[in-house]
C-alpha positions in Angstrom: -63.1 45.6 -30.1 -59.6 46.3 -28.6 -57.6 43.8 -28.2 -56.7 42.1 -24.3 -53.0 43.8 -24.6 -54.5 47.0 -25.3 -56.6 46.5 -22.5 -53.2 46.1 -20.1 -52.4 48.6 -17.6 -48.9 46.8 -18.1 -47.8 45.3 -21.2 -44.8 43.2 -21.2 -43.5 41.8 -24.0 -40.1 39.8 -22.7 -37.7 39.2 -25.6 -37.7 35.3 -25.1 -34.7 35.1 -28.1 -32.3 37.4 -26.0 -33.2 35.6 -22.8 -32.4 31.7 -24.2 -29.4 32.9 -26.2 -28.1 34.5 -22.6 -29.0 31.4 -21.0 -27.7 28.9 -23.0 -24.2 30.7 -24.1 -23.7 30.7 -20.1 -24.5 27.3 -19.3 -22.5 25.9 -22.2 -19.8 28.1 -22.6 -19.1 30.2 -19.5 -17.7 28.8 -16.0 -17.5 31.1 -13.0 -14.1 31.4 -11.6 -13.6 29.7 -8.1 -13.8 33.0 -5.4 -10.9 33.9 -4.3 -11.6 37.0 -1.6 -10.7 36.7 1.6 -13.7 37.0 3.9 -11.5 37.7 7.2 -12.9 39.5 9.9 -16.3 39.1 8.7 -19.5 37.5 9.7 -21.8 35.8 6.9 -25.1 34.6 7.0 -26.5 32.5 4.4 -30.2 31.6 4.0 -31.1 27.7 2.8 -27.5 26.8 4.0 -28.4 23.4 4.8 -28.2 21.6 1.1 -27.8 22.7 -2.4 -26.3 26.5 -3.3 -26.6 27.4 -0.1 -24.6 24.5 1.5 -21.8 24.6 -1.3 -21.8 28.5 -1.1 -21.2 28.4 2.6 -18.3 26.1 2.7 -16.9 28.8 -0.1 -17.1 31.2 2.8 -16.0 28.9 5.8 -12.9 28.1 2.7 -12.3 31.6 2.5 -12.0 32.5 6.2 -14.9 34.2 7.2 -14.7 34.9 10.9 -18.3 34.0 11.5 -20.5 31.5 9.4 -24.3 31.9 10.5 -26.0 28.8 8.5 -29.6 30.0 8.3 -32.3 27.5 7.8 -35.8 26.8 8.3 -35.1 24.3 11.9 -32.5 23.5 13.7 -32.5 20.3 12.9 -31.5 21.0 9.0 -28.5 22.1 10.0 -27.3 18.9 11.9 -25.4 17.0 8.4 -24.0 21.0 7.0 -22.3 21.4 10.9 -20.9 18.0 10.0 -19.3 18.8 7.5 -17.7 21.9 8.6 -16.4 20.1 11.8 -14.9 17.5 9.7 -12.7 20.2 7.1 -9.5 21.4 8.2 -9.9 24.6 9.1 -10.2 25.6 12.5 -12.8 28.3 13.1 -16.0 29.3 15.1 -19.6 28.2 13.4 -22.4 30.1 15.0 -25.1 27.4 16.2 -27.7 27.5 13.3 -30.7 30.4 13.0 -33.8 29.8 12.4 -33.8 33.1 10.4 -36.9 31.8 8.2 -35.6 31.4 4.4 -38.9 28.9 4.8 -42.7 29.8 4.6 -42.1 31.4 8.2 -42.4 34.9 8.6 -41.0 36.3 11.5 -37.3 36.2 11.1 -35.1 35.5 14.7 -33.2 38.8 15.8 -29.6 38.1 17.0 -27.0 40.0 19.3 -25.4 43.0 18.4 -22.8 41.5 16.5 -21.4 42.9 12.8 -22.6 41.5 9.8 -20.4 41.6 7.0 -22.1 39.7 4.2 -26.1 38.4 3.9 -26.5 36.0 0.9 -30.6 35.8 0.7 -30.7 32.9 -1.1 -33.4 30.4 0.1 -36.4 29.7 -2.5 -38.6 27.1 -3.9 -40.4 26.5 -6.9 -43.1 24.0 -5.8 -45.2 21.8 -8.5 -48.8 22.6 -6.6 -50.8 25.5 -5.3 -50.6 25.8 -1.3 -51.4 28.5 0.9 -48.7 29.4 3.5 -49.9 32.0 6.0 -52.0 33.9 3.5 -50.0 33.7 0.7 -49.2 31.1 -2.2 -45.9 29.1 -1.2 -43.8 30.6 -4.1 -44.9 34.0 -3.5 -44.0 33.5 0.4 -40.7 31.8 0.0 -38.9 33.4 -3.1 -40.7 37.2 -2.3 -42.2 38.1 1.1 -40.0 36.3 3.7 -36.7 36.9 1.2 -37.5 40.7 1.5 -38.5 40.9 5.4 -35.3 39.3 6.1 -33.1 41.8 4.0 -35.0 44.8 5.2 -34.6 43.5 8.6 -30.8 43.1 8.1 -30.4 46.3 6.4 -29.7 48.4 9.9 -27.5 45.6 10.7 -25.4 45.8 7.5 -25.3 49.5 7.5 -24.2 49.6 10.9 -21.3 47.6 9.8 -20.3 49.8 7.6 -19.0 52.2 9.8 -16.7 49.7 10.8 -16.1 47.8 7.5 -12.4 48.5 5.9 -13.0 50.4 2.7 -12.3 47.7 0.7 -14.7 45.4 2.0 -18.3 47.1 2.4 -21.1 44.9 3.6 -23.1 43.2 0.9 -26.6 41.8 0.8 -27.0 39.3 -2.1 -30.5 38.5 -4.1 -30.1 35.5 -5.2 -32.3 35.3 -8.3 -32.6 33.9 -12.0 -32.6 34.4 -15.7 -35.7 32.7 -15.1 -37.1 36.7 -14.9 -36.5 37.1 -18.4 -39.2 34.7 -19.6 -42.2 36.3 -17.8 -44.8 38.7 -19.3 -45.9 38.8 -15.7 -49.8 39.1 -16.6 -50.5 39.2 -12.6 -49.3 43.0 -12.5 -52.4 44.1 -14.6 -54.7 42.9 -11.4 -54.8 46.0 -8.6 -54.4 44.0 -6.3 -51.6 41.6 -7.0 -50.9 39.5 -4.5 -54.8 38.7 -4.3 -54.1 37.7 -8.0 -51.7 35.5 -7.0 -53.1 34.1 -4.4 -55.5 32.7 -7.3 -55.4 28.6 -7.5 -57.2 29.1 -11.3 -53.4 31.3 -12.1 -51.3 29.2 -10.8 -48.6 26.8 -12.7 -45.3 25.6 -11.3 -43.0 27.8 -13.8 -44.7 30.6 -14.6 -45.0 31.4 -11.2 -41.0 30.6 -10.3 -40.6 32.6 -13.1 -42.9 35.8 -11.6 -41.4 35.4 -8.2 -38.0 35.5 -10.2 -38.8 38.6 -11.9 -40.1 40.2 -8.6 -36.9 39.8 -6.7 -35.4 41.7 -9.8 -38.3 44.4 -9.7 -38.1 44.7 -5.7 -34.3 44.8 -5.2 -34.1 47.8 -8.0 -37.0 50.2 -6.2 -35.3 49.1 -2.7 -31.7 50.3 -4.3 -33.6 53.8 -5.8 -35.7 54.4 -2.3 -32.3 54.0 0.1 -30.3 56.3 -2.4 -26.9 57.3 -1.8 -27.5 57.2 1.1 -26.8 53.8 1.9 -22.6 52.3 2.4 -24.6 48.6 1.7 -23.9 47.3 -1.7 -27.0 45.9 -2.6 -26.9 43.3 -5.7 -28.9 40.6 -7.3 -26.9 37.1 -8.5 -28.0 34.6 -10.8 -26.2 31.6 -10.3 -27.3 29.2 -13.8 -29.2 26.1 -13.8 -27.8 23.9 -11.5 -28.2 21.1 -9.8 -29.8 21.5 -6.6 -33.0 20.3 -4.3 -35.0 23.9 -5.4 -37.2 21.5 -7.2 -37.4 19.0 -4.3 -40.8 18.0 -4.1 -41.4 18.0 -8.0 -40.9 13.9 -7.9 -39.2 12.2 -10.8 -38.8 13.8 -13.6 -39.5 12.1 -17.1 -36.3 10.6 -18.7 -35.9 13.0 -21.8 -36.2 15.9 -19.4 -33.5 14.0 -16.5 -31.4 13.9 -19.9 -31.7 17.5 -21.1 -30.8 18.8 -17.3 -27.9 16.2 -16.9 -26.9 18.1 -20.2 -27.7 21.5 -19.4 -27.0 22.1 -15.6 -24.1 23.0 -13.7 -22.9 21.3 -10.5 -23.8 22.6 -7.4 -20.3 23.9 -6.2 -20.0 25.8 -9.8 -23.3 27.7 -9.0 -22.7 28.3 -6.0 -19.3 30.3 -7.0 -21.6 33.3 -8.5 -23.1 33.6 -4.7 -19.9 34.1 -3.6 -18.5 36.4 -6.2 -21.7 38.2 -5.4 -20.5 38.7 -1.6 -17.4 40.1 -3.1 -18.1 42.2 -5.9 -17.2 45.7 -6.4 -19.4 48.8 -6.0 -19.8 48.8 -9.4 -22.3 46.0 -9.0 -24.8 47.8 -6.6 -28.3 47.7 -7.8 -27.2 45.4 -10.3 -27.9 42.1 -11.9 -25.1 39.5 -12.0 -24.6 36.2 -13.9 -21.1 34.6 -13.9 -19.8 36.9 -11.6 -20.3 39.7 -13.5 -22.9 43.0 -14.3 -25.7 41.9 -16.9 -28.4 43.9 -18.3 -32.1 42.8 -17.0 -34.6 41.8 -19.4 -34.9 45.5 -21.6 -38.8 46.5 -21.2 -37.9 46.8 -17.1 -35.7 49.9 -18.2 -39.5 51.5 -19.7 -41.9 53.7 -18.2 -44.0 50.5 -18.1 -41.3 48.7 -16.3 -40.9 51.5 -13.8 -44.2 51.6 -13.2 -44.5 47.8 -12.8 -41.5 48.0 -10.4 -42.9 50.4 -8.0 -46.6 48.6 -7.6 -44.8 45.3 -7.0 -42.3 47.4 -4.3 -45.2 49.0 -2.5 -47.4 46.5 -2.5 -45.0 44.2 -1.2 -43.9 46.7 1.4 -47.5 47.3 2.3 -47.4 43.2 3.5 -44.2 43.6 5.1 -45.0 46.4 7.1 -48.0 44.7 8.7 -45.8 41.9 9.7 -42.8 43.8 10.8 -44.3 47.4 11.7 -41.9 50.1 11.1 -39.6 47.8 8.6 -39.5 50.6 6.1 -38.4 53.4 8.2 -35.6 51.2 10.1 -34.3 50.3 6.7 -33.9 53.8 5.9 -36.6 53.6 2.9 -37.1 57.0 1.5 -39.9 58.2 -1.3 -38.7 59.1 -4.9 
């Protein structure tokens, strides 16, 4: 009788020893330089803005002079203690009133005005510890996939349009903000044909394997989406992973056991540090388009992505994702400028 893995349409074998021995010479070893690019003249939005990465990557950007700071976040009235904040520093500059752009289990993202948008840091996600539903799709799954990809293919004319007016040295960026989380997957959910129905299963569900799938989706998603727009997109498209940090991703988790509060007091960074890789990700160099960055710099992904299987398993997840957000947002694909390949 053959064996289950033989069995697999898609068989991932993630090299666990390369993943840990990435993750923990970063954490221990390896601090992200404090950004130092000027963001003048340009207009940044940043999803989850009001706590954790999102918060500390925003005053980064509000530091740096940005000329527009759009704090994206599920209702207005999360934004109340971030505006605070910013009205309290010393520097004097405009704060557009706060979006309800979605980075939440909502899926239709708010359109704005015609202004430019310079940088889009995607960087709301959860990783809840229970199965729930969220307009037809497990929380997880809606949060850290769906609605983060509906809002950057909504932004993409935006960013593109830009462009054209973008100095040379300062192209618009979007920003995936992801994890070394997608190392640790063997992803067994791809083998279904229908995937998100697998997903949507409450007998597959467990809090970190399924953090860890959404993780390794973003990664999958953002690499088709970079193929499909070619060259010719002027968007440098990346994906950032900013370390284990302390933040409120794991919010409604209550307390953890002691040992565990101990190894994560060891282990994690502060928020501020992490949020320095989102940052350096709105800054980076072409050179980091379609590309996975930790510390502020180009990493390899996890290895068996680079294989026909991983090829494969990167365009199912892209179209069958796309085939979602299309029936939310009809047309999404062709306004982005997807093309076949």
């Amino acid at each position: 009788m053959s064996s289950a893995s033989n069995q697999e349409d898609f068989p991932i074998s993630p090299n666990l020893g390369t993943g840990l021995r990435l993750f923990f010479y970063s954490q221990f070893f390896v601090t992200p330089q404090c950004p130092t690019h000027s963001f003048a003249k340009q207009t940044v939005i940043v999803t989850g803005a009001n706590s954790g990465l999102g918060l500390e990557a925003a005053q980064h950007f509000y530091r740096l002079h940005c000329d527009r700071l759009i704090l994206a976040v599920r209702t207005i009235a999360k934004a109340k203690r971030p505006k605070s904040i910013f009205y309290g520093a010393t520097r004097s500059g405009p704060i557009r009133k706060p979006s309800r752009y979605g980075p939440s289990t909502s899926r239709a993202p708010r359109r704005h005005g015609t202004a430019a948008v310079g940088r889009f840091v995607n960087n709301a996600g959860i990783n809840p510890p229970e199965w729930k539903l969220y307009e037809d799709y497990e929380q997880a799954v809606q949060v850290n996939v769906l609605n983060t990809f509906i809002l950057a293919l909504s932004l993409l004319p935006k960013l593109e349009a830009s462009a054209a007016l973008a100095e040379k040295e300062s192209p618009p960026h979007l920003v995936i903000v992801s994890s070394e989380a997608h190392r640790l997957t063997k992803f067994p959910e791809i083998n279904a044909p229908d995937l998100y129905a697998k997903l949507n299963e409450k007998s597959s569900f467990s809090q970190q394997p399924r953090y860890q799938v959404t993780k390794l989706m973003e990664v999958l998603f953002t690499r088709e989406l970079v193929a499909r727009l070619g060259a010719s997109t002027r968007v440098i498209v990346n994906i950032v992973n900013p370390g284990l940090c302390t933040s409120n991703l794991e919010r409604n988790s209550g307390e953890a056991p002691v040992v565990m509060r101990l190894v994560r007091r060891l282990l994690d960074r502060t928020t501020e540090v992490g949020s320095r890789t989102l940052v350096l990700g709105a800054s980076a160099p072409a050179s980091s388009h379609g590309e996975f960055q930790s510390d502020g710099v180009n990493q390899d992904v996890e290895a068996w992505t680079d294989t026909e299987v991983g090829q494969r398993a990167q365009k199912k997840v892209f179209e069958q994702t796309l085939r979602i957000l299309e029936v939310r947002r009809p047309g999404i694909a062709c306004e982005a400028g997807l093309r076949e390949v």
